[in-house]
C-alpha distance (Angstrom), angle and dihedral (degrees) to the residues before:
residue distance angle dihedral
X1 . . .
X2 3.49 . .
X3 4.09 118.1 .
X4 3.85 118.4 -141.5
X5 3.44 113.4 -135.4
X6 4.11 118.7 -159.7
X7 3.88 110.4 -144.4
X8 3.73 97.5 -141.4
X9 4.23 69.4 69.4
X10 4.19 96.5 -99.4
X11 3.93 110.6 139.5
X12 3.46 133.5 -160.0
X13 4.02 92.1 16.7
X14 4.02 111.4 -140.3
X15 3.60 103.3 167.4
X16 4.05 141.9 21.6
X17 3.66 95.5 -134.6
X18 4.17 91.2 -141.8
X19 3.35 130.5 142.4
X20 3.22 102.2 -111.5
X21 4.01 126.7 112.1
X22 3.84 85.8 -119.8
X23 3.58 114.7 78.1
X24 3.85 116.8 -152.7
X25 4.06 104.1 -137.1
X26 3.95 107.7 -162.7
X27 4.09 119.0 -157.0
X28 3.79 122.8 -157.3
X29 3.69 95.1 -100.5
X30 3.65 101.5 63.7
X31 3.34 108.5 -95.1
X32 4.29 127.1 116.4
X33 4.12 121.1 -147.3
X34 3.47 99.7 -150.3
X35 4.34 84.7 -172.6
X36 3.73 90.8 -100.1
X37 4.01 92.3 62.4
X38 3.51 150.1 -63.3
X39 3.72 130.0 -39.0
X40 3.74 140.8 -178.7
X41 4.17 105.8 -110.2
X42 3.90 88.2 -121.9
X43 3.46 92.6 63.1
X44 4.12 88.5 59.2
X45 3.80 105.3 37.5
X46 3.57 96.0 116.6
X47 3.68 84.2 60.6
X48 4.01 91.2 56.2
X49 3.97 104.2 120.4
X50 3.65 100.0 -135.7
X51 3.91 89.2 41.8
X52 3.40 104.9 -142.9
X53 4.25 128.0 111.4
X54 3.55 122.5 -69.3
X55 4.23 123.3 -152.8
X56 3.77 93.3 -127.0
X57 4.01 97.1 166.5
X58 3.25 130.9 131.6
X59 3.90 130.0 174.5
X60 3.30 92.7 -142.0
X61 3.62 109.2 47.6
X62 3.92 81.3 37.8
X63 3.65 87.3 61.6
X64 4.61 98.0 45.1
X65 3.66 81.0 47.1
X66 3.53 99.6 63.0
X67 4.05 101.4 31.9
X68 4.27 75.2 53.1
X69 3.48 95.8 53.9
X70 4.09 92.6 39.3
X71 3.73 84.4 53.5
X72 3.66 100.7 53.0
X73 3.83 86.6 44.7
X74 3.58 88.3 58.8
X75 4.09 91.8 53.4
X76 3.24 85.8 46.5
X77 4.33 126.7 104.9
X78 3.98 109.5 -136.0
X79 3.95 84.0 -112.9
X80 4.12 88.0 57.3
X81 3.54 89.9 39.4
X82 4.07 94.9 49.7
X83 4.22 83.1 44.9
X84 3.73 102.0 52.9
X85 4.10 92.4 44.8
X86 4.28 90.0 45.6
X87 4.15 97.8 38.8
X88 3.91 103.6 14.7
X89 4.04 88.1 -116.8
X90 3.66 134.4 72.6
X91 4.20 132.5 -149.8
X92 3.60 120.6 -104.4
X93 3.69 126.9 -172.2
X94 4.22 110.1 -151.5
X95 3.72 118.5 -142.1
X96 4.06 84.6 -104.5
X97 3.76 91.6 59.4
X98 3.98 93.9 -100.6
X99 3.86 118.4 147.6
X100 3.71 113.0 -138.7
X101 3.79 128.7 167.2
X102 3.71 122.0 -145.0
X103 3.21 131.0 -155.6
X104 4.05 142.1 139.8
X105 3.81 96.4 -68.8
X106 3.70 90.3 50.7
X107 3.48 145.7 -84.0
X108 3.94 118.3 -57.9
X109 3.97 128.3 -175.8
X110 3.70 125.0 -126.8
X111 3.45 137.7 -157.4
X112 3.88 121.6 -179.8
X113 3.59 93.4 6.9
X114 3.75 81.5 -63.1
X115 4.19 124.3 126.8
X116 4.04 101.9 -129.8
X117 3.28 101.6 152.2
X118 3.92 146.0 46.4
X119 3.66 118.3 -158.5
X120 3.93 119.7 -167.8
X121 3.69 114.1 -173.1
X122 3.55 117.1 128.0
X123 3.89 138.9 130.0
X124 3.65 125.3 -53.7
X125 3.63 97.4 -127.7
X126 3.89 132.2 64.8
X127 3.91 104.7 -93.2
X128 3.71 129.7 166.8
X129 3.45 109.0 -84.7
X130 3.82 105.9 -117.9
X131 3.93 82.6 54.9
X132 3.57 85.7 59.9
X133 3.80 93.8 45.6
X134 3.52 95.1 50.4
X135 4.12 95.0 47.9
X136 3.89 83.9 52.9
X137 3.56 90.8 44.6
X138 4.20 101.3 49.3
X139 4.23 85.2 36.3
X140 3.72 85.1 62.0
X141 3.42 98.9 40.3
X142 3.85 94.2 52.5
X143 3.48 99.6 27.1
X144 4.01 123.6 17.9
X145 4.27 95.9 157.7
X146 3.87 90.9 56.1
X147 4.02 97.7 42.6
X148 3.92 80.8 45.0
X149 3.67 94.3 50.0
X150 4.07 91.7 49.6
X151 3.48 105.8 35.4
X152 3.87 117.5 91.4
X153 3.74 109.0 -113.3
X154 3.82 128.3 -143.1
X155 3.95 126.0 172.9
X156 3.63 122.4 -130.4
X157 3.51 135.1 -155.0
X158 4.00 126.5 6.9
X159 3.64 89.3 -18.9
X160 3.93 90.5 57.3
C-alpha cells in the first residue's frame, strides 16, 4: 500500500486543517471523505493545510483508472464521447425519456437544456471513476424510475 507523503514533510495525511465546518478525513489509499462521501485526494488539494503538492500516484490505481476510462469510452456514442472530452459531462437519455448528464461530480437531470436536478447514487466503495460513470450510465439506460427512486435528490437553481 502506497504511503502519501506531504512535502511540507507531513505523512500519512488525516485531516485538511481548514476552517471550514467540514473536515476532510484522508485514508491511506488515496481517497478524502469530505462527510458527504468519498473523493479522490486530487480533487481536494487546494484544501491541503500546508498547501503545497502532494505525490498521490499509484501504479495501480493509475492502471484501474485508465482500463475505467477506456471502458466507458467504449460505451460511449462518438457524440458522448466528443461531449465528455469538450464539457467534462456527457447526455444520457433514461429508459423513461429523462435527460441526465453525467459526469465526475455526479449525475444531474435536465430539462430544457437546463440542470435542475442533482442525483447522487453511486456505489459504496471507492471505484475508478469511469466505472462509476458507466454504472450510472447503463442504470439509467435500463432503468431510470428505480435509479430515480434511490438516488438522493437535490434541486438546483431558482427552484432550489
Amino acid at each position: 500500500m502506497p504511503c502519501y507523503r506531504c512535502e511540507c514533510g507531513e505523512t500519512n495525511v488525516w485531516s485538511s486543517g481548514t476552517s471550514s465546518s467540514t473536515a476532510l478525513t484522508w485514508d491511506l489509499e488515496g481517497w478524502c471523505n469530505s462527510g458527504s462521501g468519498w473523493w479522490s485526494k486530487p480533487a481536494v488539494l487546494p484544501f491541503l493545510e500546508c498547501n503545497t503538492a502532494v505525490s498521490f500516484y499509484d501504479p495501480k490505481r493509475q492502471a484501474a483508472t485508465e482500463r475505467a476510462e477506456a471502458l466507458l469510452a467504449s460505451h460511449l456514442t462518438d457524440a458522448q464521447r466528443a461531449e465528455l472530452a469538450a464539457h467534462g459531462h456527457f447526455t444520457v437519455q433514461g429508459s423513461a425519456g429523462g435527460e441526465y448528464r453525467i459526469s465526475s461530480l455526479g449525475v444531474r437531470r435536465v430539462d430544457r437544456g437546463k440542470e435542475v436536478e442533482h442525483l447522487c447514487c453511486h456505489p459504496d466503495q471507492a471505484y475508478p471513476t469511469g466505472d462509476r460513470m458507466l454504472a450510472q450510465k447503463l442504470w439509467l439506460e435500463t432503468d431510470e424510475p428505480a435509479f430515480c427512486q434511490i438516488a438522493n435528490r437535490t434541486r438546483l437553481g431558482e427552484a432550489a
